[in-house]
N, C-alpha and C positions, 0 to 999 in steps of 0.2 A: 504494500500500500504506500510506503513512505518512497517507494522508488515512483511508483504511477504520480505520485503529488510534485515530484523534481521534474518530472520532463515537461518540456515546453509544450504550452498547449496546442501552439501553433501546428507543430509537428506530430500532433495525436490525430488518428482517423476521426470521422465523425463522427459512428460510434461509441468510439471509444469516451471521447470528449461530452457525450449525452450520459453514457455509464457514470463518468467519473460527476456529473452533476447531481445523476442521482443519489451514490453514495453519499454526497456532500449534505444533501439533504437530510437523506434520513440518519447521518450525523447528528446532525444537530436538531434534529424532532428529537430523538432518542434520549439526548444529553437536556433540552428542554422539558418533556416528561419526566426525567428523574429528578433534577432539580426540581420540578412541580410536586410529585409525590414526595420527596426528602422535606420539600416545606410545609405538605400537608401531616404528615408524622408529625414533625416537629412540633407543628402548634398545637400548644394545649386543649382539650377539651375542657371547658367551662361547666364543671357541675351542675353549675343551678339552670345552663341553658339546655342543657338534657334532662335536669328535672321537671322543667316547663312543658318541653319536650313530649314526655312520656303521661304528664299530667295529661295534656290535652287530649293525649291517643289512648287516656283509662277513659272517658268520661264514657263511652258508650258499654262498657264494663262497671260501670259506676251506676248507670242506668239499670241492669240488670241488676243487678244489688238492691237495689233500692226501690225494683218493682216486689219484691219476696215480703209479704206481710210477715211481722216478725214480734207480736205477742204473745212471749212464754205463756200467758193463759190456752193456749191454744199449741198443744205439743206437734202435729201434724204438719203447720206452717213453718214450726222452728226445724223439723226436719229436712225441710227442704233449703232452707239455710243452712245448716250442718253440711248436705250433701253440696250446694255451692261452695264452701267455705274447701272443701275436701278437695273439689278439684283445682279452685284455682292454686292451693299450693301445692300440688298433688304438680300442677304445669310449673312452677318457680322450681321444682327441685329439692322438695320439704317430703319426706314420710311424714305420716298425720297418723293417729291412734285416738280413739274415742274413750273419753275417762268417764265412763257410767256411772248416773248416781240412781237415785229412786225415782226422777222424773224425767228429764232432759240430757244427755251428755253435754260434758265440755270439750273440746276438742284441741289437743295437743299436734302442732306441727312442730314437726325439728329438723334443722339441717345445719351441717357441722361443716369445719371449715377442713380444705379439702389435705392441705398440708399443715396436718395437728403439729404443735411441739409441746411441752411438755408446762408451759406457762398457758397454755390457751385456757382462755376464761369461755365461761358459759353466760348467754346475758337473756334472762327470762323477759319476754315483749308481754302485754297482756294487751287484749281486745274484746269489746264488749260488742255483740251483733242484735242481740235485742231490743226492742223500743218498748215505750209508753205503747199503752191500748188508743184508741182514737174514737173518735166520732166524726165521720165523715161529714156532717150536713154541717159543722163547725166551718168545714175547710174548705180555702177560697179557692178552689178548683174543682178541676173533675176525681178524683180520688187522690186520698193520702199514698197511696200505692203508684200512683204515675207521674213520676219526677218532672217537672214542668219549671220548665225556665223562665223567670221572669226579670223584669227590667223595670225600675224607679222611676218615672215621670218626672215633669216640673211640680206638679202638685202633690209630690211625695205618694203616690198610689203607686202599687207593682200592679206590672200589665203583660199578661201571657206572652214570649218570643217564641218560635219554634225551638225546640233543645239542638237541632240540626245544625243553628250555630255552633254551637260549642267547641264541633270536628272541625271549623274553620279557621278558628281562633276563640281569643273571650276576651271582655270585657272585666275586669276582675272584680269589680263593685254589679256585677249581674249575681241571681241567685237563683240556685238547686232548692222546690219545695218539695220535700215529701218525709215521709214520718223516718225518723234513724237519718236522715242528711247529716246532722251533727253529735246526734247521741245514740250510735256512736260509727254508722257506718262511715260516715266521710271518711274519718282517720283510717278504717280498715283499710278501702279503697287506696286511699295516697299508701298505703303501706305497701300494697301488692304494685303500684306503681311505679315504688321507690326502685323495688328490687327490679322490676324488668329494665331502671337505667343505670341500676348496676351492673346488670348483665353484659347491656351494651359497651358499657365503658370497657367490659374488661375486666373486672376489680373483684374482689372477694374480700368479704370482710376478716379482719384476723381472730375472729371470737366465735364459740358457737353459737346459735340461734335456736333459741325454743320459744314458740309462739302458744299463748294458751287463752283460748276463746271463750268467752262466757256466752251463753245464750237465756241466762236469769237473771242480769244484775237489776233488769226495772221490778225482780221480784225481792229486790234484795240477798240473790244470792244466795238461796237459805240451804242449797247443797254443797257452796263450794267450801266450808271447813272443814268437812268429812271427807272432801275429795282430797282437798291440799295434802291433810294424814294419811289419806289411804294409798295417795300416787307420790309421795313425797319423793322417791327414787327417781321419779320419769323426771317430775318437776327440779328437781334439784338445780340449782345454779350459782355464780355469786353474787347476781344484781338481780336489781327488776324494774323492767320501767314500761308506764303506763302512758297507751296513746289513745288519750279520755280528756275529756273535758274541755272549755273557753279559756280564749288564752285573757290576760287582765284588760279589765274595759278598756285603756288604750288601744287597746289589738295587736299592743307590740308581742313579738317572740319573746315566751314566757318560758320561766323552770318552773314546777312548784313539787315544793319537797317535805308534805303533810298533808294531811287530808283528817277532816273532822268523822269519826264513827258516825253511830246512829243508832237508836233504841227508839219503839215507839211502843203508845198505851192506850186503849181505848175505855173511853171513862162514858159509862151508861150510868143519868139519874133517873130514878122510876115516879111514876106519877099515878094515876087512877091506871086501875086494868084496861080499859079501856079510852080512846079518845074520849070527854068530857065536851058537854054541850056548856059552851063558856056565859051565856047567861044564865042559864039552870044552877052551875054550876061555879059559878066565879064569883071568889071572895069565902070560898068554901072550901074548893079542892086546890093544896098547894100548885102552882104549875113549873115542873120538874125541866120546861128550859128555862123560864127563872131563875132558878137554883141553881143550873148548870151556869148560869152565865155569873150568879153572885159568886159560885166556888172558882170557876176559871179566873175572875177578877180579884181575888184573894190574893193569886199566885204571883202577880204583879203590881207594880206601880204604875205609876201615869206615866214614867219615863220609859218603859220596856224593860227595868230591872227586876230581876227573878226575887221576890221576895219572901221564899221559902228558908228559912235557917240552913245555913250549912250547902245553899248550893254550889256556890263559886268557892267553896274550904279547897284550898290544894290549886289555887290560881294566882301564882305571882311571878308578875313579869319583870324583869332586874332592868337596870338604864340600859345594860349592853341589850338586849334584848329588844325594847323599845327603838333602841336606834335603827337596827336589824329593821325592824319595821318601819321607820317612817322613812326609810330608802328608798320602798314601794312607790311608785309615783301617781300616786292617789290624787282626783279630784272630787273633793267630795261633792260639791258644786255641780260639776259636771254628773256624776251620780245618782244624785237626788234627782235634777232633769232627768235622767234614763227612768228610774222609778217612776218618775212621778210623783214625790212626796215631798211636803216644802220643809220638814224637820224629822233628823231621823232619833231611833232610840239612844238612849246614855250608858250604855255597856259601852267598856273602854271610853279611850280620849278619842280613838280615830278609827275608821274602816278596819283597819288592818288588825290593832290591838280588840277589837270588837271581837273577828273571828277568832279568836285565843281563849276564849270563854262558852264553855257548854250553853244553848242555846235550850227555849223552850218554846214549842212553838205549836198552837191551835192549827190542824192542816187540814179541819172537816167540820162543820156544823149540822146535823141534821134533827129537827124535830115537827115534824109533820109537812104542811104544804108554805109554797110560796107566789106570789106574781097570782095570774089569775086560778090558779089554784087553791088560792088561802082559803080556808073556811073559819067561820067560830068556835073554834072547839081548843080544850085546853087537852096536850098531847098529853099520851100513855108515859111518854118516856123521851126524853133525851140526849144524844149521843156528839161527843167530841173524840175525834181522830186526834192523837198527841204526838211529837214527835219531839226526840231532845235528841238534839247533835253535841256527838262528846270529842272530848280534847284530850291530850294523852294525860295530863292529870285528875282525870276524871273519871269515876266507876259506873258503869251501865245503872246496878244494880244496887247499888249504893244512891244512884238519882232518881232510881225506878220507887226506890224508898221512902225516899223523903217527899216523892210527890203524893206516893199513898199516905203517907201521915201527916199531910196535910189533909187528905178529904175525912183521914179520921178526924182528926182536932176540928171539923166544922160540922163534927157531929151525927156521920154518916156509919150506918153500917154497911161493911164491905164485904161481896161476892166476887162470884167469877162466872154467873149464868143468872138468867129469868129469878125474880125470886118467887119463893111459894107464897100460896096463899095464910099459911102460918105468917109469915116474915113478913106481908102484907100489913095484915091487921096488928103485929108486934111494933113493929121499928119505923119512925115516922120519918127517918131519911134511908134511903136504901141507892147503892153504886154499886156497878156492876164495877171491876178494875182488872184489865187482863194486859199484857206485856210481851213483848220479844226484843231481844237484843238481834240486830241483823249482824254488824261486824264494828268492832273496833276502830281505834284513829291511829296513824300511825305517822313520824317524821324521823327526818333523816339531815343529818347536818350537813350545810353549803357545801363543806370543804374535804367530803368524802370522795371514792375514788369514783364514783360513779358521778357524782355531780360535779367531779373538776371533769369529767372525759364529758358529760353534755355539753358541760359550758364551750368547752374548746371546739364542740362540732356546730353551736348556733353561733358562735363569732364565724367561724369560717364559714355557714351562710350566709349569714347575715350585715358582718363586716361589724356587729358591737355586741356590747355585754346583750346577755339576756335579763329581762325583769325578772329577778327572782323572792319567788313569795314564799315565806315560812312556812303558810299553812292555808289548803284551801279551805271557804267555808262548807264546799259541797262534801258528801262523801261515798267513798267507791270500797268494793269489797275487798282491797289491800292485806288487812293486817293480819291474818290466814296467809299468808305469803310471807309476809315478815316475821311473824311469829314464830310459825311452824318448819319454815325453811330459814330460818336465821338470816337472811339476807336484806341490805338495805334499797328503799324503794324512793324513785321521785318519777313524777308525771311531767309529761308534755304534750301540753294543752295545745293544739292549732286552731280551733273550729272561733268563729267571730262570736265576743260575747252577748250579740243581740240574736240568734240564732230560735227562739224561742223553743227550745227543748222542753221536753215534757208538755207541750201546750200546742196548740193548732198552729198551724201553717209554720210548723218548721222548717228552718231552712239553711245551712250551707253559703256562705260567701264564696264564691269562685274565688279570689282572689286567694283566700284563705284558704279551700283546697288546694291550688300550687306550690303554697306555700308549705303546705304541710309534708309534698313531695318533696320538697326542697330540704326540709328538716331533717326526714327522716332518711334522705339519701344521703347528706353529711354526716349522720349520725352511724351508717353502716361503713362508709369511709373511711372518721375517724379511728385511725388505734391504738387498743386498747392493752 
């Protein structure tokens, strides 16, 4: 070749001189394709622009999720969940095993990293697939079950778009309605999302992975501490971290590293056996929501403080502690607008020291009719739903106590059914008082190894710290995990805190689903 490139062209045949053109050519295509591929190697692939990526090419996978009606009341619906749930990590490369209880399984997927060394950590993921029950004639579309895209107006109204966008691009302040959008399929979803742009990328995380599904938690969970003992070997890990719940009303990228328990009471007062004709009968026959409403009033003062002896005993917050909290960057101002209320209660000095203290809190009233329903009659009976969120200072049962010895000190005698007609004509206050603890509260310190390996994977999304919160007010079936598995736990919230969970027309932030891809593909990134 280097002889053919010396001789004078002049003196080359004509073909020869077309040959030697062509070679010269596809020289240099040749050498321009490699340098082309050599720069496309080189440059980096951008994470969060593959996590967008993949976000957008889940949505019609996200749509199937979220068509599966999914009320543990109803075990047949949730099987069909379980069986979706099985295959999409059955396709990511996860074996799955179903951990039986006496009503619904949970379902365990695992997949381990592919070159083990002898430091590889295990990091337990949890996910919640069940929703609240519904009422469809509530909800501002055609069914809770058919994820329907909508869009914000000038006049603040959402207005049906085709979902067929979405495969197009999105909008990120657009919104997914349908029941589990945010509590808790969203997160599922961006999770099975994360992993198909890891795929892409290439990458494998350096830690095992065991995924454990709940399909009870809107029942509170009531099989999963039995399960946690009885699979503690499957389960076994050194971490656990939960992709559940609203990130903090800002909507910034959140940690939170506590979560409040929960015990609830239902307190029945009896009145005449039967409804009572309220002129026949009034000024005569006590009326037993009366009574329920003077004992619930007992239990507080005019400012929201629990004023039962001894219930906040075992609650003190030190300055270092306080400060820890008022880092939070709380408005309360802003707040109060989202609520809607123009002064809130006086537990703690602030939002954040507020959720530090077990809670008491009315979450039912029923005593006969209401609206055009009401009649004059004075009710048979009754009944307040209670619910008290505990702090890790605080004893279920030890609270469940002292709220009963309050309804005794106001003079009631206390059951746990209908009373008889002996106890009738005996005892001129009669309460029914019955109880369960669903699960524990549990926290885990900032500076753990789990909470420095988050921190370091939402900076490298996000490019800053994370908001990170001591302790949420909400609570999730956690500390069966912590407990029983000895392992420390914290949450990462993506889903928008206006998302109205457990209430009609729930909904999903698009923008906030991307972003939750984005989270949790740093998060399998990060090593650990």
């Amino acid at each position: 070749m280097k002889r053919l490139f010396k001789t004078p062209p002049t003196l080359l045949p004509k073909e020869t001189k077309f040959n030697l053109l062509i070679v010269k050519l596809l020289t240099v295509g040749f050498i321009t394709l490699h340098f082309i591929a050599c720069a496309q190697k080189s440059k980096p692939i951008n994470p969060n622009e593959m996590a967008t990526r993949h976000a957008v090419a889940s949505f019609k996978e996200f749509y199937d999720l979220l068509s599966l009606p999914n009320d543990a009341h109803y075990p047949d619906d949730i099987e069909k969940n379980v069986q979706w749930c099985e295959a999409a990590f059955a396709k990511r490369n996860f074996s799955t095993k179903r951990l039986n209880t006496a009503t619904v399984p949970l379902l365990l997927a695992e997949r381990k990293v592919k070159k083990p060394v002898k430091t590889t950590k295990t990091v337990l993921i949890y996910l919640q697939i069940d929703g609240q029950p519904v009422n469809p004639a509530q909800w501002n579309q055609e069914s809770p079950w058919k994820p329907t895209l909508k869009e914000k107006d000038a006049q603040g109204m959402w207005n049906t778009i085709p979902y067929e966008r979405l495969f197009e691009g999105y909008d990120p302040d657009w919104r997914i309605f349908a029941r589990a959008t945010s509590d808790a399929k969203g997160p599922a979803a961006a999770f099975l999302a994360s992993l198909d742009a890891l795929d892409e990328l290439k990458q494998e995380p350096n830690f095992n992975m065991k995924v454990i599904m709940d399909f009870e938690e809107e029942l509170g969970s009531p099989n999963l501490p039995g399960a946690v003992e009885k699979y503690r070997s499957d389960l076994a890990a050194d971490m656990f971290i939960i992709f559940d719940g609203p990130r903090h009303i800002s909507n910034q990228p959140t940690l939170s590293f506590g979560a409040r328990g929960i015990c609830t009471i239902t307190l029945t007062v009896f009145g005449p056996r039967n409804p009572a004709h309220s002129g026949n009968y009034g000024n005569f026959t006590p009326n037993p929501a009366m009574r329920l409403a003077q004992l619930l009033a007992s239990m507080k003062d005019d400012e929201g403080r629990v004023t039962i002896p001894g219930f906040y005993d075992g609650v003190v917050l030190s300055e270092e502690e306080k400060k820890i909290l008022s880092q939070v960057p709380d408005d309360e101002t802003q707040i109060k607008k989202f609520l809607g209320i123009a002064e809130r209660d006086k537990v703690g000095d602030n939002f954040q020291e507020s959720i530090q203290y077990p809670t008491l809190n009315i979450r039912g009233l029923n005593a006969l009719y209401v609206g055009n329903e009401a009649r004059t009659l004075i009710p048979d009976k009754a009944i307040a739903e209670i619910d008290i969120r505990l702090v890790p200072s605080s004893d279920a049962d030890r609270l469940i106590g002292l709220v009963r010895q309050q309804v005794e000190r106001k003079g009631y005698y206390i059951i746990d059914r209908t009373p008889t007609e002996e106890e009738r004509l005996k005892y001129p206050r009669i309460a029914s008082f019955t109880s369960s603890v669903a699960y524990g509260p549990f926290q885990t310190p900032f500076n753990s190894e789990v909470g420095l390996w988050l921190n370091r994977a939402m900076v490298k999304a996000f490019g800053s710290e994370p908001i990170k919160i001591r302790m949420t007010g909400g609570s999730i079936p956690i500390s069966p995990f912590v407990t029983t598995l000895g392992i420390p736990a914290v949450s990462v919230p993506t889903v928008n805190p206006d998302n109205n969970q457990h209430a009609e027309n729930e909904n999903i932030r698009v923008g906030n689903y991307v972003d939750a891809v984005k989270t949790f593909l740093a998060i399998l990134m990060e090593p650990l």
